[in-house]
PyMOL CGO cylinders between C-alpha atoms (Angstrom):
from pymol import cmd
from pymol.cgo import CYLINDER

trace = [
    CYLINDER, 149.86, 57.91, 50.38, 150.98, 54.45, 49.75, 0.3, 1, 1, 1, 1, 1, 1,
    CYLINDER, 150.98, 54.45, 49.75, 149.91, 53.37, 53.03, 0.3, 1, 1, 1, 1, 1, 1,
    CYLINDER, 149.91, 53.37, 53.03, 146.07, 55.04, 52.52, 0.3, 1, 1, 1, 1, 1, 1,
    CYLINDER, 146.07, 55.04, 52.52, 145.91, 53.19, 48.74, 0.3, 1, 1, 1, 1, 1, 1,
    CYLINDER, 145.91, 53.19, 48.74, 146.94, 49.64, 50.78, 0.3, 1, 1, 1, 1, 1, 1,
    CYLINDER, 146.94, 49.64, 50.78, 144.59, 50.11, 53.79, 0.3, 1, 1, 1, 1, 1, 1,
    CYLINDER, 144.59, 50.11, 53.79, 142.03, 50.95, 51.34, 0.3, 1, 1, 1, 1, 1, 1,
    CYLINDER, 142.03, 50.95, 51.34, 142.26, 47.78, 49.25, 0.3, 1, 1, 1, 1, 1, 1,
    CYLINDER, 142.26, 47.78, 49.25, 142.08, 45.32, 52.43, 0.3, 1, 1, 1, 1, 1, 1,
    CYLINDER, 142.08, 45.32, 52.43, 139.45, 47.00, 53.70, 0.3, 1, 1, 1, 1, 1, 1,
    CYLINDER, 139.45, 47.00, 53.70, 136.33, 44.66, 53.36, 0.3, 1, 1, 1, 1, 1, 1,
    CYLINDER, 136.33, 44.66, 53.36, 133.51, 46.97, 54.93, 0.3, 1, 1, 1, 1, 1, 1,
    CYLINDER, 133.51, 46.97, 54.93, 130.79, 46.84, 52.97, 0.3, 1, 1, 1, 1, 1, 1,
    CYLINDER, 130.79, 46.84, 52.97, 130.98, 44.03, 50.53, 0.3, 1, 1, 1, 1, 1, 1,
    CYLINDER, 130.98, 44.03, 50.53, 128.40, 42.43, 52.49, 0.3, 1, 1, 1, 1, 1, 1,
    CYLINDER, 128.40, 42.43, 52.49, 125.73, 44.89, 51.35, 0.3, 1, 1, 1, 1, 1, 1,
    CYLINDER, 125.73, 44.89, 51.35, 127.09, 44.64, 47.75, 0.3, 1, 1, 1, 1, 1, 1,
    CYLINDER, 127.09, 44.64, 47.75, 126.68, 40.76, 47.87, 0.3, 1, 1, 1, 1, 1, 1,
    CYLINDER, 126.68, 40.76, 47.87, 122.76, 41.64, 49.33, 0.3, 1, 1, 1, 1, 1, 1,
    CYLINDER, 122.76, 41.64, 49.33, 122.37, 44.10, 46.26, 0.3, 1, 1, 1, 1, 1, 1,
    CYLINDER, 122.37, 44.10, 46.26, 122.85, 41.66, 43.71, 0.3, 1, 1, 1, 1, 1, 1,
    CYLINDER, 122.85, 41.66, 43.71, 121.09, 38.84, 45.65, 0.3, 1, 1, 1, 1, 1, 1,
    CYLINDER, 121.09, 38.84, 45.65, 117.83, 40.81, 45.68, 0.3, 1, 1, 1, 1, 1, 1,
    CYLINDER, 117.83, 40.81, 45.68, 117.96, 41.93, 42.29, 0.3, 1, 1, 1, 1, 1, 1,
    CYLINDER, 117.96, 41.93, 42.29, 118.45, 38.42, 41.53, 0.3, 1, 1, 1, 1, 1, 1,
    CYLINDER, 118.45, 38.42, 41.53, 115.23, 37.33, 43.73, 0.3, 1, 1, 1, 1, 1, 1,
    CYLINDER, 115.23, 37.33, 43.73, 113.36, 39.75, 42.58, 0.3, 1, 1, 1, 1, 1, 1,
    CYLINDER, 113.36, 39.75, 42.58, 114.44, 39.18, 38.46, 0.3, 1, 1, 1, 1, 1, 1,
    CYLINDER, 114.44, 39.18, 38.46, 113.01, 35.61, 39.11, 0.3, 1, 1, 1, 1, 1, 1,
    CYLINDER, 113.01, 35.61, 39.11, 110.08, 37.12, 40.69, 0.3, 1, 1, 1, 1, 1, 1,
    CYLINDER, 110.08, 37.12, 40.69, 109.52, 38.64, 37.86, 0.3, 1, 1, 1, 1, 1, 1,
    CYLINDER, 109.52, 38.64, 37.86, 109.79, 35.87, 35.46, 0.3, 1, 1, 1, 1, 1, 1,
    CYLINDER, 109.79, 35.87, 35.46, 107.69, 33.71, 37.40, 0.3, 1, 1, 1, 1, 1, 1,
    CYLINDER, 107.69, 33.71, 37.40, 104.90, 36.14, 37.52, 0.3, 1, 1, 1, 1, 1, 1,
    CYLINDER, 104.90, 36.14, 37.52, 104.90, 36.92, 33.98, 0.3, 1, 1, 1, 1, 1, 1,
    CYLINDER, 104.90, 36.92, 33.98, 105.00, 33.22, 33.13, 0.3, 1, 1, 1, 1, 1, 1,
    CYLINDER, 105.00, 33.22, 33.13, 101.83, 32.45, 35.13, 0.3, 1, 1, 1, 1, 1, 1,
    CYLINDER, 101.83, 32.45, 35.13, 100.36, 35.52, 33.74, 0.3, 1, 1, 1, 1, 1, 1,
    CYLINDER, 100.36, 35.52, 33.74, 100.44, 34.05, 30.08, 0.3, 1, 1, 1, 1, 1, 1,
    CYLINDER, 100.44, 34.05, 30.08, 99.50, 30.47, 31.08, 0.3, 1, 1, 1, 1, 1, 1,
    CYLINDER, 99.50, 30.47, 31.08, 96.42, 31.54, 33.04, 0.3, 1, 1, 1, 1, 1, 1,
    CYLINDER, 96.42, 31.54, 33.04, 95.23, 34.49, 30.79, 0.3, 1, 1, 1, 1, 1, 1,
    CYLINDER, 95.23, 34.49, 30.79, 94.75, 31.41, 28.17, 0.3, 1, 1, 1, 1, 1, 1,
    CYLINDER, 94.75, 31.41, 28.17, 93.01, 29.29, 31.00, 0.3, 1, 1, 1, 1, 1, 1,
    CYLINDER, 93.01, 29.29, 31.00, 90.68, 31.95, 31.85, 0.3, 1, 1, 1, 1, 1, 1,
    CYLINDER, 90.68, 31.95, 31.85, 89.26, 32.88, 27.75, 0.3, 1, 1, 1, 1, 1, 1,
    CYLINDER, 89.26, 32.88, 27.75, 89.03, 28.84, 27.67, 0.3, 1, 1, 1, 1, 1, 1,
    CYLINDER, 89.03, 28.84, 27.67, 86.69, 29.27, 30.57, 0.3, 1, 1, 1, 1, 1, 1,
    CYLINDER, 86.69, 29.27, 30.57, 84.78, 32.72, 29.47, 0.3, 1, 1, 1, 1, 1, 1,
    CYLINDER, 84.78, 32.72, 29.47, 84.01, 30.97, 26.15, 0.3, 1, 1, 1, 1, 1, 1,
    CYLINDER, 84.01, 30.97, 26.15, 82.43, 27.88, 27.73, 0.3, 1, 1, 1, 1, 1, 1,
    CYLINDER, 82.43, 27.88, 27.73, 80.57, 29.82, 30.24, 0.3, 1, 1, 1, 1, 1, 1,
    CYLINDER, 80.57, 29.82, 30.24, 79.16, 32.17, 27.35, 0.3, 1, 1, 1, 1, 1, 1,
    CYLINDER, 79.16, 32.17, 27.35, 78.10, 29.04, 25.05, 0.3, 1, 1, 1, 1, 1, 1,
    CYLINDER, 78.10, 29.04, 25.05, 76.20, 27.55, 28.07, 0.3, 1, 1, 1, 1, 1, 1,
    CYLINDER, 76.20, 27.55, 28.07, 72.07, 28.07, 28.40, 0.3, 1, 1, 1, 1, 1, 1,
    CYLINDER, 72.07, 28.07, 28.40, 71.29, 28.49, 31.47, 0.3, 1, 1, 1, 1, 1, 1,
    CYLINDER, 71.29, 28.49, 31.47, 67.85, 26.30, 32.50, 0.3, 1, 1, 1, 1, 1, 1,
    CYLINDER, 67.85, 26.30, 32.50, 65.26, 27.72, 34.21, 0.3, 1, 1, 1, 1, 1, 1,
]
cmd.load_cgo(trace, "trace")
């Protein structure tokens, strides 16, 4: 049994898909930030231009 628990703690199979698992969480956590972020600066931008567009007369 000893020699199962010891074989079982060297082996390294897998890790690499652990490491993959938290790097695309990561990616796509930043992702997330980033698109919120632009969301709230250009929602702003885009009232700023709605109200100028309604307040202009358009000439015939």
């Amino acid at each position: 049994m000893l020699k199962k628990f010891t074989s079982f703690s060297r082996d390294e199979e897998g890790a690499v898909t652990v490491d993959w698992v938290v790097l695309t969480a990561a990616v796509v956590a930043l992702a997330g930030a980033a698109y919120t972020s632009i969301q709230t600066a250009s929602g702003g931008v885009g009232t700023g231009v709605g109200n100028y567009l309604t307040s202009v007369e358009v000439g015939e």
